[in-house]
C-alpha positions in Angstrom: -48.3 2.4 40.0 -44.7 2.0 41.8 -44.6 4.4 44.5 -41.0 6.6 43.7 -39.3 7.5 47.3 -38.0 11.5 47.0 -34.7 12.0 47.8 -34.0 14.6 50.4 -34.1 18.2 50.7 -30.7 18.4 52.1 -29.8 16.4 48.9 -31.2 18.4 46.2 -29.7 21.8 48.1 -26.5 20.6 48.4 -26.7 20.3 44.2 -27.9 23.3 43.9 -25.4 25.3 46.0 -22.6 23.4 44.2 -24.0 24.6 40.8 -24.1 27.5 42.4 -20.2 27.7 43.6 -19.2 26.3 39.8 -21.3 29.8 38.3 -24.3 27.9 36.5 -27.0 30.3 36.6 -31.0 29.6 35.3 -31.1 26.2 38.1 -34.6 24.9 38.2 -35.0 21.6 39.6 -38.4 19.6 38.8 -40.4 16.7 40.6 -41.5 14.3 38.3 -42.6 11.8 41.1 -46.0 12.1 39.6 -45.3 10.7 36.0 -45.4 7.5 36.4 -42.4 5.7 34.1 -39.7 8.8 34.5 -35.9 7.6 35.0 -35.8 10.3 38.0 -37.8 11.8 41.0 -35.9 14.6 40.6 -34.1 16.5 37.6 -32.2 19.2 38.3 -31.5 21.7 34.8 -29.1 24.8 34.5 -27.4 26.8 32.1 -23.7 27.7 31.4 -21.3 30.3 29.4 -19.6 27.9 27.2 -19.2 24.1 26.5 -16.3 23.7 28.7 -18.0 25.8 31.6 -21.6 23.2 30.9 -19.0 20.2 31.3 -17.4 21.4 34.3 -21.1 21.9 35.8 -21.3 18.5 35.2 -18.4 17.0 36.3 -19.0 18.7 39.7 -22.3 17.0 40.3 -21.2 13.8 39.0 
């Protein structure tokens, strides 16, 4: 099994506080370092009000 390095705390707050700013609301953020053949060690989730408010979510972490 390929060992998957975690990016950092600092890292993953910094996402959440800018989902945060942009109004998403429902942010969970998941570890899937344990499964072994996932694209991520972390995914970070959230819900917005409308499509265009969901895009700009994701523009801002892009």
């Amino acid at each position: 099994m390929i060992k998957k390095k975690k990016p950092s705390p600092k890292l993953i707050n910094s996402i959440i506080k800018g989902l945060e700013e942009k109004k998403g609301f429902d942010i969970k953020s998941m570890d899937l370092t344990h499964i072994p053949h996932a694209v991520s060690c972390i995914f970070v989730i959230c819900s917005g009000n409308s499509t265009t408010h969901v895009e700009c979510l994701a523009d801002s972490v892009i």
